[in-house]
N, C-alpha and C positions, 0 to 999 in steps of 0.2 A: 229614643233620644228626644224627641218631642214631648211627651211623656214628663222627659226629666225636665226640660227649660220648661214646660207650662207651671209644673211645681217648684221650683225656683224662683219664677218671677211670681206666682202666688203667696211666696213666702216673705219677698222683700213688697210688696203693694203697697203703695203709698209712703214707700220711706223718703220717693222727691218731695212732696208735698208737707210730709211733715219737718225735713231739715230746712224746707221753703221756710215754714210756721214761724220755727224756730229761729232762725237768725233774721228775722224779719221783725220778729217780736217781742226776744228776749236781747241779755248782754251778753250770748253766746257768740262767737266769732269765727269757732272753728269747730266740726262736728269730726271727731276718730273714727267712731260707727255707731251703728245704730242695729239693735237686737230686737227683740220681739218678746212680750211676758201676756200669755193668755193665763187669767185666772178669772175670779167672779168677773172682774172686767179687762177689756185688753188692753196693753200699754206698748207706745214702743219707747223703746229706753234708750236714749243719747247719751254717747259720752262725748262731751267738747270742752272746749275752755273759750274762756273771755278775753277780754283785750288786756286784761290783766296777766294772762296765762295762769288764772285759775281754773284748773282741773275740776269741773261738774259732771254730774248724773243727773238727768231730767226724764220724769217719768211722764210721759207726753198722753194723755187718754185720747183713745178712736171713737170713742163714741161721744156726741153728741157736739153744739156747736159753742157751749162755752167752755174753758179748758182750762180747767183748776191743776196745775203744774206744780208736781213735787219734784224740790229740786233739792242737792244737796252734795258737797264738796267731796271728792274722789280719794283727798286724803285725810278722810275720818273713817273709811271703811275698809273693810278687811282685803287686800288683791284676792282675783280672781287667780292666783299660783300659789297664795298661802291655802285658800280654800280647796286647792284640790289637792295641796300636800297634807293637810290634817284629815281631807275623804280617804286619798290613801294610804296612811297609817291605821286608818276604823274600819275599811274595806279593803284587804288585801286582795281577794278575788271576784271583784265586782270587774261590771261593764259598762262606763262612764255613757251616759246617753247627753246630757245635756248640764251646761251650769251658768246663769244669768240673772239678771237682779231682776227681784219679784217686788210687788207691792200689796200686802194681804191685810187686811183691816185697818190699814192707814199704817202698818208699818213695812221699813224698808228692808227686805231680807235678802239674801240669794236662794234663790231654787236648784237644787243640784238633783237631779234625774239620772236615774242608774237601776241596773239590774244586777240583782245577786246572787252566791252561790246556789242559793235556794229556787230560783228560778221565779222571784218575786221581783218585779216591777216597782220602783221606789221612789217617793217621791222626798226630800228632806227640804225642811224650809229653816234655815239658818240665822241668827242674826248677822248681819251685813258688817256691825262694825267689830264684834268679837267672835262672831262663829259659833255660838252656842246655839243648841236648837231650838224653836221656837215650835213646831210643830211637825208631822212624820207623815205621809201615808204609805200603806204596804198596799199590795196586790197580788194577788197570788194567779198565776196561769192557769187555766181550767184548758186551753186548747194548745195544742205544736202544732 
């Protein structure tokens, strides 16, 4: 049990201080939640709205101490329940591991993580606003 809360709170680290950041520093007002996208670099990704009740995504970088923030409005991108009904209609016998918005050469994708029939390890990177894929990687299992 110890185990699992140290892993837990290792996975949410610093999400006080980064919704601190953010409504401290942007027109965000209200944060829904906050996810995590490890790639070339780490991000944690907020979804909140403003005083407007515009629905944003703000991709917040952990490293370093100036913080070039990509942000962009929740209803120009694809839901997170279309993307997993178009995964599976393409994946009937997969095993959903993971699906959350990525940031990979300056553009804004979803990461959808999954293993499949094949016993490969998947990684798909989507566009965000239409869902087409932008890039794949496979993995194949070498150990059980």
């Amino acid at each position: 049990m110890f185990l699992y809360n140290d892993l837990a709170s290792a996975k949410t680290a610093g999400y006080d201080e980064t919704k601190k950041q953010i409504l401290e520093n942007t027109s965000i007002t209200n944060i829904d939640k906050i996810e995590q996208f490890n790639g070339a670099a780490s991000y944690h990704v907020i979804f909140g709205e403003n005083k407007d009740d515009e629905k944003k995504l703000i991709f917040y970088p952990l490293k370093g101490n100036e913080k070039d923030l990509t942000t962009i409005d929740q209803h120009e991108i694809m839901p997170k329940k279309e993307v997993l009904g178009q995964w599976n209609e393409q994946c009937k016998d997969c095993n959903l591991v993971n699906i959350v918005p990525a940031l990979v050469d300056e553009k804004v994708l979803w990461e959808v993580t999954y293993e499949n029939n094949s016993n490969q390890y998947i990684i798909d990177y989507l566009d965000i606003h239409d869902g087409t894929r932008y890039e794949q990687y496979r993995f194949n299992r070498t150990f059980k």
